[in-house]
Backbone atoms as SQL, in Angstrom:
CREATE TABLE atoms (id INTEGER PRIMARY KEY, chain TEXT, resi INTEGER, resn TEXT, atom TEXT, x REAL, y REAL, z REAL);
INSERT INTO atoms VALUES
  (1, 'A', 1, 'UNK', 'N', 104.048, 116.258, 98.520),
  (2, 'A', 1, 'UNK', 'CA', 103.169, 115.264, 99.087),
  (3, 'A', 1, 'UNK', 'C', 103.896, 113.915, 99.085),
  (4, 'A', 2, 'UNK', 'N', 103.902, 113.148, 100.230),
  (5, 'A', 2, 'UNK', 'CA', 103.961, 111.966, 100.010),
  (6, 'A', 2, 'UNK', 'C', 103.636, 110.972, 99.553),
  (7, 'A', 3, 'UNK', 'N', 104.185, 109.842, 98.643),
  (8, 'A', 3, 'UNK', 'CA', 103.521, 109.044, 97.775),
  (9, 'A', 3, 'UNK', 'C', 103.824, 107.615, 98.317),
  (10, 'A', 4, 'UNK', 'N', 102.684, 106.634, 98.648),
  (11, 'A', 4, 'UNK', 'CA', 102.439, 105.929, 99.218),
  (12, 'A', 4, 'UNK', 'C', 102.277, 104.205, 97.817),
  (13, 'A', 5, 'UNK', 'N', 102.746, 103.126, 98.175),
  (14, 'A', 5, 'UNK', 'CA', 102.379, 102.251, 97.231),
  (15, 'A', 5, 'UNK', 'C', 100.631, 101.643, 98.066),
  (16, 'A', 6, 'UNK', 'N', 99.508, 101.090, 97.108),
  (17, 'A', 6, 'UNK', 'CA', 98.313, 101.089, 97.330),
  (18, 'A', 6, 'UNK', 'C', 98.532, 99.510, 98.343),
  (19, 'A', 7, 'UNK', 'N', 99.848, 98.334, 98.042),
  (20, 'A', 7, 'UNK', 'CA', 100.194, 97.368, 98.805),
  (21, 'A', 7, 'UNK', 'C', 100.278, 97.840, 100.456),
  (22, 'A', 8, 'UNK', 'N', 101.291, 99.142, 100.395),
  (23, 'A', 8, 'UNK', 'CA', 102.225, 99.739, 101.648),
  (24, 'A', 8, 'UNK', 'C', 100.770, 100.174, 102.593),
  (25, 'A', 9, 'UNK', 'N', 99.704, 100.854, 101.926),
  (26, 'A', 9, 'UNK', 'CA', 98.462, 101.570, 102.452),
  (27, 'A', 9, 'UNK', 'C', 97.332, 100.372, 103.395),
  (28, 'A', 10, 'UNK', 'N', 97.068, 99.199, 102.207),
  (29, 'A', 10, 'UNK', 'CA', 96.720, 98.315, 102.794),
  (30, 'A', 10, 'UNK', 'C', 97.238, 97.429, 103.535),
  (31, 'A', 11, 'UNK', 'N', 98.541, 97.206, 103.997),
  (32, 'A', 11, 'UNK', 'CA', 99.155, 96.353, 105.066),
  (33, 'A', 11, 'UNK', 'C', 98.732, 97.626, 105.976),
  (34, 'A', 12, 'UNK', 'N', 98.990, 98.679, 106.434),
  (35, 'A', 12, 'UNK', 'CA', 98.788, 99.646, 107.017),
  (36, 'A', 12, 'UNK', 'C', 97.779, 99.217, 107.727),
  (37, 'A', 13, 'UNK', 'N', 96.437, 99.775, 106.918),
  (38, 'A', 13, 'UNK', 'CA', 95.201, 99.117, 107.515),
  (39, 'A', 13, 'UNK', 'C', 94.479, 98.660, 108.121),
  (40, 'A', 14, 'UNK', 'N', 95.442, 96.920, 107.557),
  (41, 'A', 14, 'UNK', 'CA', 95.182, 95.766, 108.031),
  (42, 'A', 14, 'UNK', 'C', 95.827, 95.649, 109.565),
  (43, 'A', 15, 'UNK', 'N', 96.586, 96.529, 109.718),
  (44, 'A', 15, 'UNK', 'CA', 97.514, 96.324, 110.804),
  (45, 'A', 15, 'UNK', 'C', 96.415, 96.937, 111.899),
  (46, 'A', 16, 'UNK', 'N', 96.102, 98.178, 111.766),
  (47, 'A', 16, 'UNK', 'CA', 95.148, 99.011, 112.757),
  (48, 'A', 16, 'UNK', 'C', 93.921, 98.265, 112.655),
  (49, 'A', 17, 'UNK', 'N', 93.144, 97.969, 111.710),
  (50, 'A', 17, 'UNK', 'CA', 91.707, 97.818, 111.678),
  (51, 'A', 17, 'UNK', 'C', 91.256, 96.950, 113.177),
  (52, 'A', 18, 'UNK', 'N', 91.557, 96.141, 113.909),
  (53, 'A', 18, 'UNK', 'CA', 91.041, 95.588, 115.196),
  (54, 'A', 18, 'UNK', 'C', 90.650, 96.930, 116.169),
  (55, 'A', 19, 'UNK', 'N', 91.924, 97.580, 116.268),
  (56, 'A', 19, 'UNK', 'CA', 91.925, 99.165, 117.130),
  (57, 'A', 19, 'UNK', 'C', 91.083, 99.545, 116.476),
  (58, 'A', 20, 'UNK', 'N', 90.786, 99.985, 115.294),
  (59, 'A', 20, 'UNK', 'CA', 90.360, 101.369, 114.547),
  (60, 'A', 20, 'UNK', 'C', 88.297, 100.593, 115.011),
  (61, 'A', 21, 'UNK', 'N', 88.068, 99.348, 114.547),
  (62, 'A', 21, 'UNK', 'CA', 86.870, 98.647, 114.319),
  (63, 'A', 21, 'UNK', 'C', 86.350, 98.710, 116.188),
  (64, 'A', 22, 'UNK', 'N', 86.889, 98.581, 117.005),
  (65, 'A', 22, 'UNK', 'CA', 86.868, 98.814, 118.522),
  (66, 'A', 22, 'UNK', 'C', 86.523, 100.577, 118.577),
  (67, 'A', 23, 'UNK', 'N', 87.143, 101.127, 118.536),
  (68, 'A', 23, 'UNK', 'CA', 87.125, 102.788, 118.532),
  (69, 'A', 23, 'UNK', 'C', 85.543, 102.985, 117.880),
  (70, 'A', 24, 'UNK', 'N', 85.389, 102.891, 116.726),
  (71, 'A', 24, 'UNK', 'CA', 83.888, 102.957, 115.983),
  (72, 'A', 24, 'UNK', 'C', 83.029, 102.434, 116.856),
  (73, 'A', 25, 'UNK', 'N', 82.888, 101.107, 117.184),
  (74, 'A', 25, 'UNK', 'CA', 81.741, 100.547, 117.911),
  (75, 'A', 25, 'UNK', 'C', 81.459, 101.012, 118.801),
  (76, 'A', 26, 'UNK', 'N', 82.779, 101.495, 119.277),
  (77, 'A', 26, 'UNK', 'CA', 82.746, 101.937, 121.042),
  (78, 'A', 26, 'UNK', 'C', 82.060, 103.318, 120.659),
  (79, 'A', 27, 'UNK', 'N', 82.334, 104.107, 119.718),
  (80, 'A', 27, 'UNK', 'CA', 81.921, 105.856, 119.837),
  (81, 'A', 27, 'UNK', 'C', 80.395, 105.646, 118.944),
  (82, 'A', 28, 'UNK', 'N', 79.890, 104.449, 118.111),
  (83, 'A', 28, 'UNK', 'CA', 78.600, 104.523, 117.819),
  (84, 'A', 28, 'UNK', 'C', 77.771, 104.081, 118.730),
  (85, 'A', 29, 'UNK', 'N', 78.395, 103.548, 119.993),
  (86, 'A', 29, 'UNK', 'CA', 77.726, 103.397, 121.189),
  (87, 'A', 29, 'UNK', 'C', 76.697, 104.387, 122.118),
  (88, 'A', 30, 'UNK', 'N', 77.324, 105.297, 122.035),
  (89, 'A', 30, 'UNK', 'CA', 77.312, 106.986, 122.513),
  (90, 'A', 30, 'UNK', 'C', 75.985, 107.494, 121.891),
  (91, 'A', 31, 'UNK', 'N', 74.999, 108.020, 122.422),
  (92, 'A', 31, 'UNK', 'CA', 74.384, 108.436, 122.031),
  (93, 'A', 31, 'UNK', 'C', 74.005, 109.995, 121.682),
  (94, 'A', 32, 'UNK', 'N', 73.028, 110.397, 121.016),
  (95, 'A', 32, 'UNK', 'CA', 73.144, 112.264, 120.951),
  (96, 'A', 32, 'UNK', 'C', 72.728, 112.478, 122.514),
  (97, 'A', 33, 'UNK', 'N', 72.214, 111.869, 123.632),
  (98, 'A', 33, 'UNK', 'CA', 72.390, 112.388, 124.698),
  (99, 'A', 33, 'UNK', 'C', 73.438, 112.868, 125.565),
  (100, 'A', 34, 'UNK', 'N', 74.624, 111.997, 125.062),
  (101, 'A', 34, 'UNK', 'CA', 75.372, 112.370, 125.712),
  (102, 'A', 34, 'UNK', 'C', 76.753, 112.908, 124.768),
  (103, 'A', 35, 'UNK', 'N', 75.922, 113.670, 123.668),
  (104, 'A', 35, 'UNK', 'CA', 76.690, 114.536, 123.174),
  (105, 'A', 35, 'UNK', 'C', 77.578, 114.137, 121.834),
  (106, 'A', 36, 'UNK', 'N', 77.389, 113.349, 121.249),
  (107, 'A', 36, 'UNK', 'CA', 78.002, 112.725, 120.251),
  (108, 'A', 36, 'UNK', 'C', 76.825, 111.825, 119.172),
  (109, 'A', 37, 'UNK', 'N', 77.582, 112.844, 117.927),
  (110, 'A', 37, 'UNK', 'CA', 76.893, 112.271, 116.380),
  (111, 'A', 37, 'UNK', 'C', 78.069, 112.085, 115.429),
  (112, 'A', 38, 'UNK', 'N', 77.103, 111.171, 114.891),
  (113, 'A', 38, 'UNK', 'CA', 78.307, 110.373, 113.270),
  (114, 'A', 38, 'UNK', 'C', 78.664, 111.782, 112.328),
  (115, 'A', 39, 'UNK', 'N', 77.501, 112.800, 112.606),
  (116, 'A', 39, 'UNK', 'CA', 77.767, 113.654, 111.374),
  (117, 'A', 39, 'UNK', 'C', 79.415, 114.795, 111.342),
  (118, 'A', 40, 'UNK', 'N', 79.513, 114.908, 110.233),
  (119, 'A', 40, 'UNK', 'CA', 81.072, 115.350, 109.782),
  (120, 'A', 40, 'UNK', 'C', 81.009, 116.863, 110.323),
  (121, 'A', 41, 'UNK', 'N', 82.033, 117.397, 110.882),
  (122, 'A', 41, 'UNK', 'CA', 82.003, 118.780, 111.467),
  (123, 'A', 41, 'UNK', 'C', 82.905, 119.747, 110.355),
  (124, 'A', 42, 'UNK', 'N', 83.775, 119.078, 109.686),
  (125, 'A', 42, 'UNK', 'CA', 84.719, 120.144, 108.778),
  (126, 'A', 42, 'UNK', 'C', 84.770, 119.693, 107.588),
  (127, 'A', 43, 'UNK', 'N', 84.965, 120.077, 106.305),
  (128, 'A', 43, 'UNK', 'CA', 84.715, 119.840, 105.253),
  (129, 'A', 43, 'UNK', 'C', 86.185, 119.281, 104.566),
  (130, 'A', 44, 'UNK', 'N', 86.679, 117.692, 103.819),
  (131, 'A', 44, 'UNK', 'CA', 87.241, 117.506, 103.971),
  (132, 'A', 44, 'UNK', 'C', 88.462, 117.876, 103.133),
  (133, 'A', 45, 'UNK', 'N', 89.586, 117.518, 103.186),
  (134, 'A', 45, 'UNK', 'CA', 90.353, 118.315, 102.355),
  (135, 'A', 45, 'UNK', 'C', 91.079, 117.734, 101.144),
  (136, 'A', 46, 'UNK', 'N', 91.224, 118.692, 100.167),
  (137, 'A', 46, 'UNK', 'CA', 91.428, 118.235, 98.998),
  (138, 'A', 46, 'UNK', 'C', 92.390, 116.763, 98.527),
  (139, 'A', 47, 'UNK', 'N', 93.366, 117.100, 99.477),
  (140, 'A', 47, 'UNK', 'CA', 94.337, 115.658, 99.169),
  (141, 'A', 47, 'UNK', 'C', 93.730, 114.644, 99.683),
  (142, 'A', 48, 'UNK', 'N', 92.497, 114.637, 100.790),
  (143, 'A', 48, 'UNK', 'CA', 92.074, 113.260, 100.552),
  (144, 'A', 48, 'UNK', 'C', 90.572, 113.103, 100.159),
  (145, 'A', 49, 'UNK', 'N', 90.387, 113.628, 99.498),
  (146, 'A', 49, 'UNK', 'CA', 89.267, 113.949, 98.873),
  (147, 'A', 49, 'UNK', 'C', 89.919, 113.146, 97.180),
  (148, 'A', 50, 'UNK', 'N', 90.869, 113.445, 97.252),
  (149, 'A', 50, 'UNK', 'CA', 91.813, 112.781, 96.179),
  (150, 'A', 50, 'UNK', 'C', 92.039, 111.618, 96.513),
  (151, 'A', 51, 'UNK', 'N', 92.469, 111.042, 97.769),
  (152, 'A', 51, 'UNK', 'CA', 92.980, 109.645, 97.861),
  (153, 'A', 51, 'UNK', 'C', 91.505, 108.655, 98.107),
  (154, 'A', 52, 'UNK', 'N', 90.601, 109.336, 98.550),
  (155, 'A', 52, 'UNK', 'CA', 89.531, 108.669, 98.960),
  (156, 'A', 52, 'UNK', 'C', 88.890, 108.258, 97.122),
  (157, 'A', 53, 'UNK', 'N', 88.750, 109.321, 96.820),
  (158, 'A', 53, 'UNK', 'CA', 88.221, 109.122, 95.427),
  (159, 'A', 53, 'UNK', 'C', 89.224, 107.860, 94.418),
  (160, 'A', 54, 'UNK', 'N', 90.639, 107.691, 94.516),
  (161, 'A', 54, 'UNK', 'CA', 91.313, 106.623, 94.169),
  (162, 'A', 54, 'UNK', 'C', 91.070, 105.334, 94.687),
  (163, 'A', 55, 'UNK', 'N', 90.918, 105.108, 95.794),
  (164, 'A', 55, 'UNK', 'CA', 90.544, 103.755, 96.441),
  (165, 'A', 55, 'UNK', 'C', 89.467, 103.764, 96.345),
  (166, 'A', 56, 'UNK', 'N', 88.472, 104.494, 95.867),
  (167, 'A', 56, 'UNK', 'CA', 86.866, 103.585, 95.407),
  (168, 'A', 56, 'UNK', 'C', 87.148, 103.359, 94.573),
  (169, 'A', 57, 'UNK', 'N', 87.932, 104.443, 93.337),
  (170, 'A', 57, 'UNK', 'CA', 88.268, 103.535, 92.045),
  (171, 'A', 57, 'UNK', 'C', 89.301, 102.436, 91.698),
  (172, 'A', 58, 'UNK', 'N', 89.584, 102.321, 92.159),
  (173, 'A', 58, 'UNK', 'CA', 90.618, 101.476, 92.108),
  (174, 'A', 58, 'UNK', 'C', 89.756, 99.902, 92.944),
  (175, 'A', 59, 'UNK', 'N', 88.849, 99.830, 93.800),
  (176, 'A', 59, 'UNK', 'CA', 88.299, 98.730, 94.230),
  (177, 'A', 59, 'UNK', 'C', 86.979, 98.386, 93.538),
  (178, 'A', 60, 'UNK', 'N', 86.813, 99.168, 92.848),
  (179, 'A', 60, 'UNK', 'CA', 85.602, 98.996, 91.724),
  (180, 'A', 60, 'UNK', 'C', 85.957, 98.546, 90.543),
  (181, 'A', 61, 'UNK', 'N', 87.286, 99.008, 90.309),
  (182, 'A', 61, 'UNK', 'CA', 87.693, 98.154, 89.206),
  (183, 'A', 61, 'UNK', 'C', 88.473, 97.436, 89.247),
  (184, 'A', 62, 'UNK', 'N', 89.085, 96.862, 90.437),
  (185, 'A', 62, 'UNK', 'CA', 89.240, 95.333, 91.151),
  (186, 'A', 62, 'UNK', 'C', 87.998, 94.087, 91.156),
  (187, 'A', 63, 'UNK', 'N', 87.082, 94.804, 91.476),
  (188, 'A', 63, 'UNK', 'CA', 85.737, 94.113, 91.701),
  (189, 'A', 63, 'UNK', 'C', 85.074, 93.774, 90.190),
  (190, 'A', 64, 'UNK', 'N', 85.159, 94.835, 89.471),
  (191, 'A', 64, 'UNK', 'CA', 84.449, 94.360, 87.948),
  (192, 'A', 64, 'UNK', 'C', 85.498, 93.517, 87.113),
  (193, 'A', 65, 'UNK', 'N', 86.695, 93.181, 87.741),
  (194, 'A', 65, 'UNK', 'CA', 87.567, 92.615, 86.638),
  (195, 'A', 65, 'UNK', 'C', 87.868, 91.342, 87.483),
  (196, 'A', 66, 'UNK', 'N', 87.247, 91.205, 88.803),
  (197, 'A', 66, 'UNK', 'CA', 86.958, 89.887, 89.379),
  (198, 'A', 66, 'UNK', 'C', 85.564, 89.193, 89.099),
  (199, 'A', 67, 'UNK', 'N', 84.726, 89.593, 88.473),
  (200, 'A', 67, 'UNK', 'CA', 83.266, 89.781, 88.083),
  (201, 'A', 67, 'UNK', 'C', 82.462, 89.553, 89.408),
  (202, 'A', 68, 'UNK', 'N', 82.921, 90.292, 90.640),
  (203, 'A', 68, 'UNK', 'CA', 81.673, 90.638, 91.737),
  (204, 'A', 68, 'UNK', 'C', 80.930, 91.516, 91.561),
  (205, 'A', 69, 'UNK', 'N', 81.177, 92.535, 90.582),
  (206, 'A', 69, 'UNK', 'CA', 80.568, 93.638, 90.094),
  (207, 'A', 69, 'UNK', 'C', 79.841, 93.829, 88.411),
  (208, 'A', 70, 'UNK', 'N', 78.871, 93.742, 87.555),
  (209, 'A', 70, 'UNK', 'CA', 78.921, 93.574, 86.564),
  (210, 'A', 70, 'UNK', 'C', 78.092, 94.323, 85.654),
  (211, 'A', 71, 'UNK', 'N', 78.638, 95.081, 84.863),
  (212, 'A', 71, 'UNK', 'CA', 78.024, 96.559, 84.300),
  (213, 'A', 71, 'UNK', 'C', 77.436, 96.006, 83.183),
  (214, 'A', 72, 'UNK', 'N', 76.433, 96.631, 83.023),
  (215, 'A', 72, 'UNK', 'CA', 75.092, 96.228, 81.488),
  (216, 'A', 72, 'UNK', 'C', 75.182, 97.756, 81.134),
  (217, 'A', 73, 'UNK', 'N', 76.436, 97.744, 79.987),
  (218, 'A', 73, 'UNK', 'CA', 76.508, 98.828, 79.038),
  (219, 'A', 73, 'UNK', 'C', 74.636, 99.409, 78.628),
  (220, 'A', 74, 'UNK', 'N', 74.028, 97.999, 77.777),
  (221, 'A', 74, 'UNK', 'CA', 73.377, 98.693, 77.002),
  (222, 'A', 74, 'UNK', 'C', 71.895, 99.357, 78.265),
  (223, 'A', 75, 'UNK', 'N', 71.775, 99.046, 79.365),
  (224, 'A', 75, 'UNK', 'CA', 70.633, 99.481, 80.108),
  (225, 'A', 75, 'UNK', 'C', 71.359, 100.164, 81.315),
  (226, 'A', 76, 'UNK', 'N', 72.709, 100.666, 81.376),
  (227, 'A', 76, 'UNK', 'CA', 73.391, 101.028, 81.601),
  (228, 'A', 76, 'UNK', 'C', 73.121, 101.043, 83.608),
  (229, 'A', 77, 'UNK', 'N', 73.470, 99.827, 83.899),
  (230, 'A', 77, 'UNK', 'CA', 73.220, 99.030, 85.547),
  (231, 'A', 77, 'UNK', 'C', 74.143, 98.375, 86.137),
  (232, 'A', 78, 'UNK', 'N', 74.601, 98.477, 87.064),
  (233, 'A', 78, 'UNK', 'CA', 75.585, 97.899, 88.073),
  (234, 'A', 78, 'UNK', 'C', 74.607, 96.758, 88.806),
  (235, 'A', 79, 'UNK', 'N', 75.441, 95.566, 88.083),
  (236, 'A', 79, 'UNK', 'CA', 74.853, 94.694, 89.389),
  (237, 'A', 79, 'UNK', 'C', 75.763, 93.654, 90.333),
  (238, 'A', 80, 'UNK', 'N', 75.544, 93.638, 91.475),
  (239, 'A', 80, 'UNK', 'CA', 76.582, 92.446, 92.066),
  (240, 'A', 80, 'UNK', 'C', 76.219, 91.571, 92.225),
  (241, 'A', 81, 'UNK', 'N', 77.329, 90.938, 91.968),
  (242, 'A', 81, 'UNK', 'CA', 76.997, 89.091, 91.368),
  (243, 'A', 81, 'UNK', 'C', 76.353, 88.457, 92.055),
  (244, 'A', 82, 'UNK', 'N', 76.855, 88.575, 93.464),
  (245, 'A', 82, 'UNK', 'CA', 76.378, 87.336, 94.559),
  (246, 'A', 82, 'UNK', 'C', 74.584, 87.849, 95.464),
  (247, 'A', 83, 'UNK', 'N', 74.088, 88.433, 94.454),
  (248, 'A', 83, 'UNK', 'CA', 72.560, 88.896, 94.601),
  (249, 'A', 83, 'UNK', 'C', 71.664, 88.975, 93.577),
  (250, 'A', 84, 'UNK', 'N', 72.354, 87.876, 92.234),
  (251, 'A', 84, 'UNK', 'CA', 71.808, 88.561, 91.070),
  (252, 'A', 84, 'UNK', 'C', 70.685, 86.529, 91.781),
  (253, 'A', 85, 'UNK', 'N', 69.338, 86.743, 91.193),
  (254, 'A', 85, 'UNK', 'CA', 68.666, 86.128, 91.374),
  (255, 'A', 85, 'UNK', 'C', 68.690, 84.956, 90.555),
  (256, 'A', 86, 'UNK', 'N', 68.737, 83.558, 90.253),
  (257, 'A', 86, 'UNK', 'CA', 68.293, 82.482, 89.119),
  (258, 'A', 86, 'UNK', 'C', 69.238, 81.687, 88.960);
């Protein structure tokens, strides 16, 4: 398998996301009339079932060690910062 740095992945990204964010809008445009749904047709596969599962963790615990994210051990709750009320 190829091993990727998490810097190298996100310049990547950043590079497509205008194309990639155009493509989405354009195909959630589409309706089930004319033959097209969001839902997943094949079940996905293990290596990125692996990489997907790393980049949530890895941005969750970016986020709690920036404190946008902030865990209450003892009532055991995720809350984000910029919605906490007072």
């Amino acid at each position: 398998m190829r091993k990727i740095s998490l810097s190298d992945l996100e310049s990547k990204i950043a590079e497509g996301r205008p194309d990639v964010d155009y493509a989405v809008n354009v195909f959630r445009a589409k309706t089930r009339d004319q033959g097209w749904t969001m839902k997943r047709m094949k079940p996905r596969d293990p290596d990125e079932i692996k990489a997907l599962n790393y980049l949530a963790r890895s941005q969750y615990r970016k986020a709690v060690q920036e404190g946008s994210i902030i865990y209450d051990k003892e009532s055991r709750v995720l809350t984000i910062a910029k919605y906490i009320r007072g």
